[in-house]
C-alpha angles and dihedrals in degrees: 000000000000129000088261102047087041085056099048092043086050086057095044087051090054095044081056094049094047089245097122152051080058115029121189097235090206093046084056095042093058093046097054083045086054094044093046090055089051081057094049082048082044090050104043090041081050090226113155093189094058092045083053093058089034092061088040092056102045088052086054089055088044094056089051094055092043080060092050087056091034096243135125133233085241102055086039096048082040084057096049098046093052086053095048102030082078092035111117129191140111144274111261121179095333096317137086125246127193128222 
């Protein structure tokens, strides 16, 4: 599938489970918060298959709090990226910085 068809199943998948139209944001928020922790567990076990589920998971809860602010992940990736395409910095110890 493509990214499209993987988001709009992702949302079908939520109406069915009575997630949205109406998602708690704090419900969501926690979520993504439990799901970020499974890829720092993912990162510091150094298992790329659970990483894998880890990402995929916290995109899922994503796409369940764009709904609560009736957004989408592509208007808010679309916003980011405007902001860090003229965003300018260095690398320091394996991480950007900006200036």
């Amino acid at each position: 599938m493509d990214t499209q068809a993987l988001i709009e199943a992702i949302e079908l998948w939520g109406v069915e489970k009575g997630i949205i139209p109406n998602p708690d944001k704090i419900a969501q928020y926690f979520k993504t918060c439990e799901e970020v922790q499974e890829l720092s567990d993912a990162i510091l076990t150094d298992s790329r298959e659970d990483a894998i589920d880890a990402i995929g998971d916290i995109v899922v809860t994503l796409i369940m709090q764009c709904s609560a602010w009736d957004t989408t992940l592509e208007e808010c990736m679309q916003q980011a990226y405007d902001v860090i395409s003229k965003r300018t910095g260095k690398m320091v110890n394996g991480q950007f910085v900006k200036d």
